[in-house]
mmCIF file of the C-alpha atoms, coordinates in Angstrom:
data_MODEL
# 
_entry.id   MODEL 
# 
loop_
_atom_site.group_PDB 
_atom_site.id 
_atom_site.type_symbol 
_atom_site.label_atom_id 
_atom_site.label_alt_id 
_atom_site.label_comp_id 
_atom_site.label_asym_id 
_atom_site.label_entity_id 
_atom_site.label_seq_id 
_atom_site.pdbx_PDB_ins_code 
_atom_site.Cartn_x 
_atom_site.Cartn_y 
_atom_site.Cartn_z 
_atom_site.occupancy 
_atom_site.B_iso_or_equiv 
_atom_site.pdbx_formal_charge 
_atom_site.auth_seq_id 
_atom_site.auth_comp_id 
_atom_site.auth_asym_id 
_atom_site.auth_atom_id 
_atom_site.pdbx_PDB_model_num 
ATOM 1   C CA . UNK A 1 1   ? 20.045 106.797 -65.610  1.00 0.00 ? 1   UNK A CA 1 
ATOM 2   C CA . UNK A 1 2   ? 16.943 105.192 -66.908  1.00 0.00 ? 2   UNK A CA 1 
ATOM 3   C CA . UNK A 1 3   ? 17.670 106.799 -70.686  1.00 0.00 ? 3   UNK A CA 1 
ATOM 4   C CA . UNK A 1 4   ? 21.155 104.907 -70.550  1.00 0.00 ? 4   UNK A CA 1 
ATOM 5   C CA . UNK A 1 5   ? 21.115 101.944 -68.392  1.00 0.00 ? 5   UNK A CA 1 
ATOM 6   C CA . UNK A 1 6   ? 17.253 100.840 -68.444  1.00 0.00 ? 6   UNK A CA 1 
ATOM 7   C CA . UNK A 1 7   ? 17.094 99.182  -65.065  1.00 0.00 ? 7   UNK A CA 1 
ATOM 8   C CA . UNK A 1 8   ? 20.589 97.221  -64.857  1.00 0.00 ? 8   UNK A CA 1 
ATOM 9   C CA . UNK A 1 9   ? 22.235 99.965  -62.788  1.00 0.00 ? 9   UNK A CA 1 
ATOM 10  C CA . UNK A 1 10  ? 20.554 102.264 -59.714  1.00 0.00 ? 10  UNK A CA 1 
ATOM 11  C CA . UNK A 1 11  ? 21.744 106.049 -59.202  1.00 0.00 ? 11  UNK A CA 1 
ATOM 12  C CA . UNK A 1 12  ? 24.692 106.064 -57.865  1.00 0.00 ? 12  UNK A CA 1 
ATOM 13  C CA . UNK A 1 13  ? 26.661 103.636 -59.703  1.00 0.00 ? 13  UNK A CA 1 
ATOM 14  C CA . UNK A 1 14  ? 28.890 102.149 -57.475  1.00 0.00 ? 14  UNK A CA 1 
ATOM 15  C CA . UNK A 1 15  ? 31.999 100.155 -58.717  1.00 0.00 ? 15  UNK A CA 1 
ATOM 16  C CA . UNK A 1 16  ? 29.812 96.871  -57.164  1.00 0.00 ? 16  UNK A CA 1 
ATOM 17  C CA . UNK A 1 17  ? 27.077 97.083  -59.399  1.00 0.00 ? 17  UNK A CA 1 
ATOM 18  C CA . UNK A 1 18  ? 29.345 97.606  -62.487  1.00 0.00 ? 18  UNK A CA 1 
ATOM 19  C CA . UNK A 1 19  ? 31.570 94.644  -61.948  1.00 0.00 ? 19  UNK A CA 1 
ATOM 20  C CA . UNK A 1 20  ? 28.430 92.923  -61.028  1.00 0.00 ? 20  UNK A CA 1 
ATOM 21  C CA . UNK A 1 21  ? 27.296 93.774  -64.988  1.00 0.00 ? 21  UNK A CA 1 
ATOM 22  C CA . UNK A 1 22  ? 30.277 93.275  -66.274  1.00 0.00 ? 22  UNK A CA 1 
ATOM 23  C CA . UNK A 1 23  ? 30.932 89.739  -65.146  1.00 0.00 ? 23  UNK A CA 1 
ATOM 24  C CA . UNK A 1 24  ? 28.938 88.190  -67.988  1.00 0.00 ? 24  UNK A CA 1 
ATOM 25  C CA . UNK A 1 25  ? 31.860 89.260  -69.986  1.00 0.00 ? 25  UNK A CA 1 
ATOM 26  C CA . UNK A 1 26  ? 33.486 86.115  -68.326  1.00 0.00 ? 26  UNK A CA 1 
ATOM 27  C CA . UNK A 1 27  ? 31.247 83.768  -68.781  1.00 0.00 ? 27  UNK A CA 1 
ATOM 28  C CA . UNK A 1 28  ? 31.638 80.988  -70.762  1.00 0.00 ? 28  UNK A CA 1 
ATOM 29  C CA . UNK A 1 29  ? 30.638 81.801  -73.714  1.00 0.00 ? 29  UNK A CA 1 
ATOM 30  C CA . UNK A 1 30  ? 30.456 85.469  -73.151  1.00 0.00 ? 30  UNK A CA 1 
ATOM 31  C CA . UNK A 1 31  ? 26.950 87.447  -73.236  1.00 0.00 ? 31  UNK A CA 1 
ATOM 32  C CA . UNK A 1 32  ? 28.358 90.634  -73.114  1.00 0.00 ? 32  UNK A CA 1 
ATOM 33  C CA . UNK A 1 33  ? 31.494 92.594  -74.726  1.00 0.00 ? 33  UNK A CA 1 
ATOM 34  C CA . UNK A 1 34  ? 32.468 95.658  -73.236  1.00 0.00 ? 34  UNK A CA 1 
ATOM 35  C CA . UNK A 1 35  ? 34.334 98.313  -74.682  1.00 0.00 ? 35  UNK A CA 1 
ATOM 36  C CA . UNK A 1 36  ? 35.831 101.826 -73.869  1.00 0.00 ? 36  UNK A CA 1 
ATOM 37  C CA . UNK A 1 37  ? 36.805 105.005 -75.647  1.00 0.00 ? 37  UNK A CA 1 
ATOM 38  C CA . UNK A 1 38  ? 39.921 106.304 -74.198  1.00 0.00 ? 38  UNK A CA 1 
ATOM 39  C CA . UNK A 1 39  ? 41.983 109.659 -74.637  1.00 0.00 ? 39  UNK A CA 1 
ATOM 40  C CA . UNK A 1 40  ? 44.972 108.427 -73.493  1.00 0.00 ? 40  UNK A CA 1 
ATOM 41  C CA . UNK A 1 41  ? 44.610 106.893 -70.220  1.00 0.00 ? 41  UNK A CA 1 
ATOM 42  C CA . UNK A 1 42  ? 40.994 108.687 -69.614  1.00 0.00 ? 42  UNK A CA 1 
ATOM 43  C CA . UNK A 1 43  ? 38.301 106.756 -70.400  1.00 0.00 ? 43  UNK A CA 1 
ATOM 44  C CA . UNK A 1 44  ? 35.239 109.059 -72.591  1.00 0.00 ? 44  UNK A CA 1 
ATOM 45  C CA . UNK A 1 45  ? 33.218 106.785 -73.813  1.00 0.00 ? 45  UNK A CA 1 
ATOM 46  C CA . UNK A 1 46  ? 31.671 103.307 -73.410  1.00 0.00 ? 46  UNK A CA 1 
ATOM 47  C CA . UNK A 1 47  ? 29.337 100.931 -74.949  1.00 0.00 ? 47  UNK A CA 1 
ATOM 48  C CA . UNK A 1 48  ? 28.410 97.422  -74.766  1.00 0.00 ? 48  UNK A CA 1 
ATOM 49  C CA . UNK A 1 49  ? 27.471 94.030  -77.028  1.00 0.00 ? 49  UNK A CA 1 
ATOM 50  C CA . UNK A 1 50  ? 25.157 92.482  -75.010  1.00 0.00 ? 50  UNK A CA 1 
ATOM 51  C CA . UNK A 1 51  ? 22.728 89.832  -74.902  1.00 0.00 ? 51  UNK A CA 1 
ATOM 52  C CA . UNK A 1 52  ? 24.830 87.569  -77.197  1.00 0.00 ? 52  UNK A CA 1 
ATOM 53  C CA . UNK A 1 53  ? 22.610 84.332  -77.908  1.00 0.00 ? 53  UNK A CA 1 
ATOM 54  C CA . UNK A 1 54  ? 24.781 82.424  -79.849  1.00 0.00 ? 54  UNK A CA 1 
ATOM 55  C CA . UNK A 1 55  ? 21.882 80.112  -81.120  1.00 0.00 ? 55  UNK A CA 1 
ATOM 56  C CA . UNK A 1 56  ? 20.422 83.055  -83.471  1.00 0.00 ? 56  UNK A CA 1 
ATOM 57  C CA . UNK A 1 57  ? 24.045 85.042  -84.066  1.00 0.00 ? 57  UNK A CA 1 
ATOM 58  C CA . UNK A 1 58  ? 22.398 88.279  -82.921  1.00 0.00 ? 58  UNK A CA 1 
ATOM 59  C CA . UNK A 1 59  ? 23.464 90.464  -80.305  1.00 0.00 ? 59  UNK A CA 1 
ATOM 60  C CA . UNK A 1 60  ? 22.120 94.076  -78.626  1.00 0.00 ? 60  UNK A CA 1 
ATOM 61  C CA . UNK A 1 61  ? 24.121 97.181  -79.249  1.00 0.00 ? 61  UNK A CA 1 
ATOM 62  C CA . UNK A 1 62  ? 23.529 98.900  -75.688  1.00 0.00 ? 62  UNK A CA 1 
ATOM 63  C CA . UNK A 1 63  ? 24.907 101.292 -73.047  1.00 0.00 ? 63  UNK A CA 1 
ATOM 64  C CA . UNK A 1 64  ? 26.272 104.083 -75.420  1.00 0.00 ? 64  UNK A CA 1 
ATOM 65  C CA . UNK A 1 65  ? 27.475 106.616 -73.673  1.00 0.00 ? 65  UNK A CA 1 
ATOM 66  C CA . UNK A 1 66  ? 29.810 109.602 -74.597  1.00 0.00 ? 66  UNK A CA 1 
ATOM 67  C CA . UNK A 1 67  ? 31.529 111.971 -72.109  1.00 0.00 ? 67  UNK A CA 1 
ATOM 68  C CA . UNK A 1 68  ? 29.589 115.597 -72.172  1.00 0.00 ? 68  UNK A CA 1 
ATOM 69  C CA . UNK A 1 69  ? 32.362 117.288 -73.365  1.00 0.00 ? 69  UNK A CA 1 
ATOM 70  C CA . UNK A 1 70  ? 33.406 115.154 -76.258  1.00 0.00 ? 70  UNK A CA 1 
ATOM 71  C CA . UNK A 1 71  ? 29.747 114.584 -77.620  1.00 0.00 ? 71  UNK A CA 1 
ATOM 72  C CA . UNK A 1 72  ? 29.241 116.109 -81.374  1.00 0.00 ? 72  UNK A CA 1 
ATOM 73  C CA . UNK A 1 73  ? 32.345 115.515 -82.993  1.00 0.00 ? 73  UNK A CA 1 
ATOM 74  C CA . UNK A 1 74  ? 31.777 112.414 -84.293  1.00 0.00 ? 74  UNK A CA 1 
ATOM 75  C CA . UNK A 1 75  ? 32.798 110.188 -81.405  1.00 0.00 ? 75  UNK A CA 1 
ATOM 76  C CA . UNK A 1 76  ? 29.822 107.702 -80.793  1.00 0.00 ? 76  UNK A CA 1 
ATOM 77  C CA . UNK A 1 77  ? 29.461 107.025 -84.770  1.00 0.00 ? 77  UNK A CA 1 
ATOM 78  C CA . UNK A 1 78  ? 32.955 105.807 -84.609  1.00 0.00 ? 78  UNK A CA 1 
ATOM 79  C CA . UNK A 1 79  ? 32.351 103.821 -81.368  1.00 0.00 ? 79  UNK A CA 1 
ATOM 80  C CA . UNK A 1 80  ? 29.304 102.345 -82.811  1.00 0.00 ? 80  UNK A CA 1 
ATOM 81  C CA . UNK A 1 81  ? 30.555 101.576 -86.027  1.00 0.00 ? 81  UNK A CA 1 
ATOM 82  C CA . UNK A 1 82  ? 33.662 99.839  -84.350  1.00 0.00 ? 82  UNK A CA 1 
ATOM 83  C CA . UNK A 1 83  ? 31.270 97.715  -81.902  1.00 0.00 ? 83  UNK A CA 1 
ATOM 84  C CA . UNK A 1 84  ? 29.184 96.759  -85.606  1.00 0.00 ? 84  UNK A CA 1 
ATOM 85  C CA . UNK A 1 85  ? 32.742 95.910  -87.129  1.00 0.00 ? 85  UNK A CA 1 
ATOM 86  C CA . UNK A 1 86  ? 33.212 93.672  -84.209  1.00 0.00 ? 86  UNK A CA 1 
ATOM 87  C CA . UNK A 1 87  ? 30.341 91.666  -83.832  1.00 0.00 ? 87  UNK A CA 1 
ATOM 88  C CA . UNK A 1 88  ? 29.939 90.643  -87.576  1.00 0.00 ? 88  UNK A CA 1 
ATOM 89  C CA . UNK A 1 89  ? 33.619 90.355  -87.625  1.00 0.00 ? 89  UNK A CA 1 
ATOM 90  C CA . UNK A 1 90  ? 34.759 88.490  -84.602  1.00 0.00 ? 90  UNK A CA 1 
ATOM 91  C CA . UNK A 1 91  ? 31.616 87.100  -83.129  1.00 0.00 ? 91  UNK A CA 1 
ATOM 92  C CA . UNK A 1 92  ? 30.140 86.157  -86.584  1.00 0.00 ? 92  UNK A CA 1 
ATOM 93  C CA . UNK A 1 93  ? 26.739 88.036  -86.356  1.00 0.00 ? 93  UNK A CA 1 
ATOM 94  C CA . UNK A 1 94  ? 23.587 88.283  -88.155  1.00 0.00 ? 94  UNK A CA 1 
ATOM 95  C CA . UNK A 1 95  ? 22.131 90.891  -86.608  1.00 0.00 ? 95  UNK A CA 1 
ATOM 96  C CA . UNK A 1 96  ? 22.586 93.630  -83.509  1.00 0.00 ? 96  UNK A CA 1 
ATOM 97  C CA . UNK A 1 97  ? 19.436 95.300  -82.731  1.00 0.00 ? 97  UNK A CA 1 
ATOM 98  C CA . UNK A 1 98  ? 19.102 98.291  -79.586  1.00 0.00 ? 98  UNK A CA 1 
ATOM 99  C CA . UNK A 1 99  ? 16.466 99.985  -78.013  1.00 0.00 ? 99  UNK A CA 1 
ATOM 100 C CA . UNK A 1 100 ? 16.638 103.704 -78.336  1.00 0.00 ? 100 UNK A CA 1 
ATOM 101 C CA . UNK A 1 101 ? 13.676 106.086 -76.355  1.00 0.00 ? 101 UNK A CA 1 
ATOM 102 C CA . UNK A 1 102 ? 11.779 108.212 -79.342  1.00 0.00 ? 102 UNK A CA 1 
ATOM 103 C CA . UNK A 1 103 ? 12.995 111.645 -77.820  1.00 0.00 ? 103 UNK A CA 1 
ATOM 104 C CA . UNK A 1 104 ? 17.161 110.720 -78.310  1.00 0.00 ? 104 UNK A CA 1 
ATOM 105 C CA . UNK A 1 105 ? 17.085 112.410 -81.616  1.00 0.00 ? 105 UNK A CA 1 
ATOM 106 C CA . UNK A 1 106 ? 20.823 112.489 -81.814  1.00 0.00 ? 106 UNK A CA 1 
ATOM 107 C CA . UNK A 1 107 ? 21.408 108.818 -80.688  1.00 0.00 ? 107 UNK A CA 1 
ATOM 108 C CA . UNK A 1 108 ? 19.036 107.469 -83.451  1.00 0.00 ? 108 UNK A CA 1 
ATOM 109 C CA . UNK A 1 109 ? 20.711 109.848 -85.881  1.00 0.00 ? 109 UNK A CA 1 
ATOM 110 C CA . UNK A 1 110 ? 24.061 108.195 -84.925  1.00 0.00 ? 110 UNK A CA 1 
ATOM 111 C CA . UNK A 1 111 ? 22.359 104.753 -84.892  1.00 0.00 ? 111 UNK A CA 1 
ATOM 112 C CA . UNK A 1 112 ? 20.938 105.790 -88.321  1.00 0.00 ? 112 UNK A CA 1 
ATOM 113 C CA . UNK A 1 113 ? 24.107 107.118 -90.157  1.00 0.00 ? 113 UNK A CA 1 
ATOM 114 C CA . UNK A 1 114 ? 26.009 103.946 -88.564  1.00 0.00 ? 114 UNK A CA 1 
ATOM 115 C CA . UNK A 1 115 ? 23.124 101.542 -90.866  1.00 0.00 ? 115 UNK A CA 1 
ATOM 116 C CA . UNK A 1 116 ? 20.670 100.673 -87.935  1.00 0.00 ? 116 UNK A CA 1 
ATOM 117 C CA . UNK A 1 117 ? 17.328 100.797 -89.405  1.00 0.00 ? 117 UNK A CA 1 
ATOM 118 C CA . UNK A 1 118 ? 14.070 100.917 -87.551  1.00 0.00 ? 118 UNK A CA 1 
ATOM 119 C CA . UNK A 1 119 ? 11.755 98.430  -87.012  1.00 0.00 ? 119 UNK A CA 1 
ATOM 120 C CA . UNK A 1 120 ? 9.033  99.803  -84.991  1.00 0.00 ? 120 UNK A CA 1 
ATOM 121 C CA . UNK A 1 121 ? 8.100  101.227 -81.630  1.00 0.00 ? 121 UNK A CA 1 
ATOM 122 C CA . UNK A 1 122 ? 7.358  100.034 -78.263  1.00 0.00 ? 122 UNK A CA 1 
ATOM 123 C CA . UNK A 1 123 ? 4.454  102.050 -77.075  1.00 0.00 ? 123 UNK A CA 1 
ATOM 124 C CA . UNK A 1 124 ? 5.092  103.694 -73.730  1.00 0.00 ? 124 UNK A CA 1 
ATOM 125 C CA . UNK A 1 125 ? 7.062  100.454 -72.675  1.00 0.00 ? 125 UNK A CA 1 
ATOM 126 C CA . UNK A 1 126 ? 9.113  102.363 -70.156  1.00 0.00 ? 126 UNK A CA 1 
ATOM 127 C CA . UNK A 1 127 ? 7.531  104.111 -67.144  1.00 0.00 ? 127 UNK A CA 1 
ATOM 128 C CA . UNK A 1 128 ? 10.072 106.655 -65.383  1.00 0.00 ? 128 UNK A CA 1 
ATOM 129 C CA . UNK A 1 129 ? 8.096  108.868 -62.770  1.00 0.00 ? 129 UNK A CA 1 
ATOM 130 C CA . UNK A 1 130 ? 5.073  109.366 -63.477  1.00 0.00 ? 130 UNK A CA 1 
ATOM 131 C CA . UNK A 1 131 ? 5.249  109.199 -67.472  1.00 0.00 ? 131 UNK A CA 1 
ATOM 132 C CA . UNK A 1 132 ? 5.616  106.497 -69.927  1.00 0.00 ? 132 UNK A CA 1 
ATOM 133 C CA . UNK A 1 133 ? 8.469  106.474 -72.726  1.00 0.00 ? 133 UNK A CA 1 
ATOM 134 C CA . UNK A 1 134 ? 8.444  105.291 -76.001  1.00 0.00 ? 134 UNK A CA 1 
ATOM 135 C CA . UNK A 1 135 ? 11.475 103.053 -77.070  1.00 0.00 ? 135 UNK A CA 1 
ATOM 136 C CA . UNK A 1 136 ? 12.482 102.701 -81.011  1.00 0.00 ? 136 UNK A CA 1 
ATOM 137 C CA . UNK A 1 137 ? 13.633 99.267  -81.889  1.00 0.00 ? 137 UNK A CA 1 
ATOM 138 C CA . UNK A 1 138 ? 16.366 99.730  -84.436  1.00 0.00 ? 138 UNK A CA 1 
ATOM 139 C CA . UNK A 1 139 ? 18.950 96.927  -86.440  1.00 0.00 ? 139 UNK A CA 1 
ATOM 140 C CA . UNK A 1 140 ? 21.352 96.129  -88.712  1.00 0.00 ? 140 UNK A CA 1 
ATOM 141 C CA . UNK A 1 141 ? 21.834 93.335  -90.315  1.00 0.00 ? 141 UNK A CA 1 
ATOM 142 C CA . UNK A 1 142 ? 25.198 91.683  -91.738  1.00 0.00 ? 142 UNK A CA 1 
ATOM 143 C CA . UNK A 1 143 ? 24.098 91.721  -95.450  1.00 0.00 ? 143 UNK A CA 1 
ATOM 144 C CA . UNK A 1 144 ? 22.748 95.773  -94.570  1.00 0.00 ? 144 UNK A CA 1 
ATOM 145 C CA . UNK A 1 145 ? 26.725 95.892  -93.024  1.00 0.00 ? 145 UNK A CA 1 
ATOM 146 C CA . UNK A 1 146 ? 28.606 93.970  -95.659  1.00 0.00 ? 146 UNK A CA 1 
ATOM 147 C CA . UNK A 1 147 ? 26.473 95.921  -98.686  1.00 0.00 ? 147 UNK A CA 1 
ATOM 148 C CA . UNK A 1 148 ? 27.607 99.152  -96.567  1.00 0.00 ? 148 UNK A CA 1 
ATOM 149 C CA . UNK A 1 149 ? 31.406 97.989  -96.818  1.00 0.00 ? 149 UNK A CA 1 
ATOM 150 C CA . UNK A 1 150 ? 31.335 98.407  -101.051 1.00 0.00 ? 150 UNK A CA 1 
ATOM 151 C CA . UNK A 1 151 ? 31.866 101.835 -100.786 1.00 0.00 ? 151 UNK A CA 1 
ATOM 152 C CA . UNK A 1 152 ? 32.615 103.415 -104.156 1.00 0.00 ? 152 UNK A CA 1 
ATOM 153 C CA . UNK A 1 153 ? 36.526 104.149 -103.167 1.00 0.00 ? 153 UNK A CA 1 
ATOM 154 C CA . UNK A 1 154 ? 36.740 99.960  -102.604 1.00 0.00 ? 154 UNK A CA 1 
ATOM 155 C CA . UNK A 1 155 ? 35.008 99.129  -105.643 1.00 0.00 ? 155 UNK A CA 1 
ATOM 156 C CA . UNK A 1 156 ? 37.646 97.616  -108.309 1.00 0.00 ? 156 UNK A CA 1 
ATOM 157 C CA . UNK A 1 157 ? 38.182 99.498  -111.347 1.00 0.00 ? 157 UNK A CA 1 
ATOM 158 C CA . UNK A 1 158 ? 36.740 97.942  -114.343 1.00 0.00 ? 158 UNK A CA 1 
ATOM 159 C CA . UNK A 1 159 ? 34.356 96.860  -112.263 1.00 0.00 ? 159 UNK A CA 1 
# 
């Protein structure tokens, strides 16, 4: 729970303390933008923009989270790279940064294939139990994003 949710939510989620969360995605202007993976009408994934602060155009990529069974097949670099489309897109972004813990190898290679580079570590900055975790701090930036977007295939001819 602590790996994806810090200390927003407490084991069990109950439906409460989600629409609690997910009320700042109605405030005025919005600090959060939810979104959901769906297989039809079965939701399998989710992940959040959160901490929009308008005054610096950045935002926190947070919450990613892909059903067991559909994990490592590609699903949360699409869902990442959809919530990065987004916020330079729509919400006119500079930067999205997250907080990844050192031991999610797979999450910081899906941050890192996605263009999220890291920026340095927060020394056992987390205490769960009786341990301390290390988190990663990771971004992307929108000229790291747009310079991503010139793909070979989209370069002009002649060019």
């Amino acid at each position: 729970m602590v790996q994806w949710a810090g200390s927003v939510f407490t084991w069990p989620i109950t439906h409460k303390q989600f629409r609690t969360h997910l009320s700042a995605a109605s405030s005025e202007p919005p600090t959060l933008y939810p979104f959901g993976l769906y297989d039809r009408t079965k939701i399998i994934g989710y992940a959040e923009l959160s901490n929009h602060l308008c005054n610096s155009n950045s935002a926190m990529l947070s919450r990613v989270l892909i059903s067991p069974r559909r994990r490592k097949i590609g699903l949360g670099q699409f869902m990442v790279k959809q919530l990065v489309d987004f916020g330079f897109t729509e919400l006119g972004l500079n930067r999205i940064g997250l907080g990844v813990f050192d031991f999610n190898k797979a999450a910081m290679k899906c941050y890192t294939q996605a263009g999220f580079v890291l920026e340095g570590t927060l020394r056992e900055s987390a205490r769960v139990g009786n341990t301390y975790w290390n988190c990663h701090l990771m971004s992307i930036l929108r000229k790291d994003w747009q310079f991503q977007q010139m793909t070979p295939a989209k370069i002009p001819k002649g060019c």
